[in-house]
C-alpha positions in Angstrom: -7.5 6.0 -146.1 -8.8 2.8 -144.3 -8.4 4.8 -141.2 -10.6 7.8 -142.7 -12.9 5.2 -143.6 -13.2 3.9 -140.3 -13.6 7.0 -138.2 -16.6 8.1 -140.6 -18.1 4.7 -139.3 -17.4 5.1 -136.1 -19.1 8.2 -136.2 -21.8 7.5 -138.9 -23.3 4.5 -137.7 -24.1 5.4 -134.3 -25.9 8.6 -135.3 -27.8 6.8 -137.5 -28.7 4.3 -135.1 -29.4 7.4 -132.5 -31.6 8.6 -135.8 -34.0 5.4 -136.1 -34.4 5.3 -132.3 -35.6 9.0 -132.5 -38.0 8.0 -135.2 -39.5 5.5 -133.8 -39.8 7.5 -130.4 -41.8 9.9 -132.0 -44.3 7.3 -134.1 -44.8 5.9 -131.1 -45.8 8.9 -129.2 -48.1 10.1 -132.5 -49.2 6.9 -132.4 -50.8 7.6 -128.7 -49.2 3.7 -127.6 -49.2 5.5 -124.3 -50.5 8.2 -123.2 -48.7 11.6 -123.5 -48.5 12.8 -120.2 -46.6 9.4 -119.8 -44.3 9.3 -122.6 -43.3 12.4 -123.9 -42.2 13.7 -126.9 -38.9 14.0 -128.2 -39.4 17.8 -129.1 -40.7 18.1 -125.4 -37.5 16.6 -123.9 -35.6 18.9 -125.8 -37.8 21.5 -124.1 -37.3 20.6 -121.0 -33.6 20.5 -121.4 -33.5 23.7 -122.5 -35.4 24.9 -119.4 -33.5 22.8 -116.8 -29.6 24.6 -118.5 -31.6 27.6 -118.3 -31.9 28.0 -114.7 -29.1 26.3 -113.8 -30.5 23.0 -112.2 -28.8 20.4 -114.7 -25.4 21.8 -114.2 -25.6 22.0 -110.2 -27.3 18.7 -109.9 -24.1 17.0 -112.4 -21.3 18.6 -110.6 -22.9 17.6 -107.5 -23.5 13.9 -108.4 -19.9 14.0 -110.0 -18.4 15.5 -107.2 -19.7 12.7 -104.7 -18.6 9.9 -107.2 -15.2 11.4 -107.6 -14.2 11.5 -104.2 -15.5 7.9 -103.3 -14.3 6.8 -106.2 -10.7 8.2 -106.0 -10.4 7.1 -102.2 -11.5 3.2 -102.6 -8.7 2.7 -105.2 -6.5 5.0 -103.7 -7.0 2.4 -100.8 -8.0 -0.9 -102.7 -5.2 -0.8 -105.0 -2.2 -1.5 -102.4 -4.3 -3.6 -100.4 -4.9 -5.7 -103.1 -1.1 -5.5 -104.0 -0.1 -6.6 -100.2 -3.1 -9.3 -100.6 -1.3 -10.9 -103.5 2.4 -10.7 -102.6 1.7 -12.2 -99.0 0.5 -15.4 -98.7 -0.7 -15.0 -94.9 -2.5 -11.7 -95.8 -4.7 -13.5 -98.4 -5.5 -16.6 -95.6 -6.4 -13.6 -93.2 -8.4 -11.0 -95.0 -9.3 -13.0 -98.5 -12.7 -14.5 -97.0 -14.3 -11.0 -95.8 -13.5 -9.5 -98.3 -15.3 -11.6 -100.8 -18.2 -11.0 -98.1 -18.1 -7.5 -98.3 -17.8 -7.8 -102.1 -21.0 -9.4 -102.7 -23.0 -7.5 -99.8 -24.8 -4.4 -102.0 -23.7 -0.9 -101.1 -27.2 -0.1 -100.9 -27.8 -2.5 -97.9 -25.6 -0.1 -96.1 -27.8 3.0 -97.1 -29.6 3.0 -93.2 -26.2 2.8 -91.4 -24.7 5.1 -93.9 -28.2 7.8 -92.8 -27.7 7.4 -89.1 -23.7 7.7 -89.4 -23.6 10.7 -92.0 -26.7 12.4 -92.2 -28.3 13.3 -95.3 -25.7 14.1 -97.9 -22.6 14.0 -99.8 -20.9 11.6 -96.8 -23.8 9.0 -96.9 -22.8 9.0 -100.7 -19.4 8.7 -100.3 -19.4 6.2 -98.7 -21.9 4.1 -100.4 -19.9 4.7 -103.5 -16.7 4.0 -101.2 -17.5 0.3 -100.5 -19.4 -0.6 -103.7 -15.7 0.3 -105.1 -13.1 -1.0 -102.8 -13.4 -4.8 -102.2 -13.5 -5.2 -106.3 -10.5 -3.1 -106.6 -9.0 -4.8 -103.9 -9.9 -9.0 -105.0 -9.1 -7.3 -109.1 -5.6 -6.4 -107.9 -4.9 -8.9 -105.8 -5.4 -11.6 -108.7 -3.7 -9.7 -111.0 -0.6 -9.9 -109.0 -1.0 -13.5 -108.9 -0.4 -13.3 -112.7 2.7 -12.1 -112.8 5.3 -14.1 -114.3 7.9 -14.8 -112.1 10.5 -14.1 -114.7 10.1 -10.1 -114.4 11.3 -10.3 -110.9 13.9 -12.2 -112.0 15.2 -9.7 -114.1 14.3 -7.2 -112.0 16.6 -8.8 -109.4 19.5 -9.0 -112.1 19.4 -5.3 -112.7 19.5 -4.7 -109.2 16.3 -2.8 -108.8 15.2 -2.4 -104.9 11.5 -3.2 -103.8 9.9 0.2 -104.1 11.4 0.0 -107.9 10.3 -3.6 -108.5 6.8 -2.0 -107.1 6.9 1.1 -109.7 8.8 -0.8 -112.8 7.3 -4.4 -113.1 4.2 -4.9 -110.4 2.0 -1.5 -111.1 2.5 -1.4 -114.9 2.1 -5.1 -115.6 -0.9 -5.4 -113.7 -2.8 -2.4 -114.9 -4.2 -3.5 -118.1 -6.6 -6.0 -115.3 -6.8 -3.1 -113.1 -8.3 -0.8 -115.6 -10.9 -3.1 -116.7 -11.9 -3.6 -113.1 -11.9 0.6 -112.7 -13.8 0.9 -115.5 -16.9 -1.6 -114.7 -16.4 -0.1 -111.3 -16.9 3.2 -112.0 -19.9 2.5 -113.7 -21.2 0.8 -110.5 -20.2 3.8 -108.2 -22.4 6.2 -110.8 -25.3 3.8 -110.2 -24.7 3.2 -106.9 -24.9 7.3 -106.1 -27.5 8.1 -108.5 -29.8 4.9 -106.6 -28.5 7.0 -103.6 -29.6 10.2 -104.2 -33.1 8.9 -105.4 -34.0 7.4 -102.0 -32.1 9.6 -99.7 -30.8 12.8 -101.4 -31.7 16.5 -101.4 -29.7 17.6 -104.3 -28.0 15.4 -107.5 -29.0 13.9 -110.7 -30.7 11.4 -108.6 -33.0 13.2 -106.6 -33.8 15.4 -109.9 -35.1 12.2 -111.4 -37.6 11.6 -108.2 -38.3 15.4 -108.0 -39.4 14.5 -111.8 -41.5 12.1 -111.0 -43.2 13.3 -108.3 -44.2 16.4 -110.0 -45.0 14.5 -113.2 -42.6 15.7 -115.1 -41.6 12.8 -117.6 -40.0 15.2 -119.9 -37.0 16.4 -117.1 -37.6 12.7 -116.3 -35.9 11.7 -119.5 -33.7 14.6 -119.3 -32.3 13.5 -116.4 -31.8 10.1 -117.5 -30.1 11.3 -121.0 -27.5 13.0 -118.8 -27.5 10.2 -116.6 -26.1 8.0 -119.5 -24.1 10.4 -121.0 -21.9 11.2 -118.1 -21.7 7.3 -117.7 -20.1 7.1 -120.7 -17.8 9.7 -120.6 -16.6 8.5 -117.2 -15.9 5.1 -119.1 -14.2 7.1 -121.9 -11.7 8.8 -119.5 -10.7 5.7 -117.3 -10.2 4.3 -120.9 -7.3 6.5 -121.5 -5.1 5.7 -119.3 -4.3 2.7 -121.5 -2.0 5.5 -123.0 -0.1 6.0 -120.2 4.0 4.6 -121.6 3.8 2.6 -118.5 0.6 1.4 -118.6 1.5 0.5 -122.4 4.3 -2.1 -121.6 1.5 -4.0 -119.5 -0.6 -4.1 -122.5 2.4 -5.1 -124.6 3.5 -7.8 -122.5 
């Protein structure tokens, strides 16, 4: 029952939060606070999300945008993740690499976006590879700490059970540091989704990005919020998926720990 009671709030409240926010929207625009052809209606967005499905913009411009964030995103941990396990199981790998890549870390992606031009071209690769490094060198210092936290007693009775390296890798190093790992996938991925979108508004010709500059330009605040709705929402459901690979049994026993 307490569960029940629960989900209901977890569903409730948020529409009626959603609800009020909606409301006060549209006072404001009665109101005439600013004027219309600045802040549109809520019945206008809805409008002009009905016309954007209808010819097919919103759904190329998301898988576009998703597509570019997907592959970036995938590569930089498919990379960061066993650099940052080498970084934090050898000592002289740390002394050697640690120092740029806290340099690279705190350089913006965006900083790159001139290089990234002249290299690529206008495109998905340019936004690969923005996405690329503003994932990687978090992945890769996120990992390499969480390695560090390891007590040494696993190893110990990983050693006692005679499991070889690539076991010890797969058994006791990937699942206990995971839970850490996640958390740093999850806030990372929410970067890479900024990080293209910015992308795609100063140097794109397709994307949810470069719909919401194509808004603007025309004056179109309503697909201007349109955008930005779906924007948000595909944020969230990005965060929502990386959360579920808490699930995973393996992934469990590092959150058990």
């Amino acid at each position: 029952m307490k569960e029940n009671t629960n989900t209901a709030r977890a569903l409730l409240l948020p529409a009626l939060v959603a609800a009020i926010f909606i409301a006060l929207w549209t006072a404001i625009w009665r109101a005439g606070v600013f004027h219309q052809s600045a802040f549109p209606s809520p019945l206008a967005v809805v409008r002009g999300f009905g016309l954007e499905v209808a010819t097919g913009r919103l759904l190329n411009d998301s898988v576009t945008s998703l597509f570019r964030v997907t592959c970036g995103f995938l590569l930089a941990v498919a990379l960061g993740i066993p650099a940052g396990v080498w970084m934090g199981q050898k000592l002289s790998a740390r002394l050697a690499f640690l120092p740029m890549t806290n340099f690279f870390r705190n350089l913006s992606p965006l900083a790159w976006m001139p290089f990234a031009i002249l290299w690529f071209g206008v495109g998905d690769a340019a936004a690969m590879f923005l996405i690329f490094l503003s994932v990687f060198f978090p992945v890769v210092l996120a990992t390499m700490a969480a390695v560090g936290t390891i007590p040494l007693v696993y190893f110990h009775v990983a050693q006692n059970y005679g499991l070889r390296r690539f076991e010890k890798l797969t058994r006791v190093t990937l699942p206990a540091i995971m839970p850490q790992v996640i958390t740093t996938l999850r806030v990372t991925a929410g970067v890479a989704w900024l990080v293209d979108v910015a992308a795609e508004m100063i140097a794109g010709r397709d994307g949810l990005g470069f719909a919401v500059m194509d808004a603007r330009n025309g004056l179109r605040t309503d697909l201007l919020v349109v955008e930005m709705i779906v924007i948000g929402i595909i944020g969230v459901l990005i965060d929502r998926l990386l959360v579920q690979l808490t699930n995973v049994p393996s992934v469990r026993w590092g959150y058990e720990r």
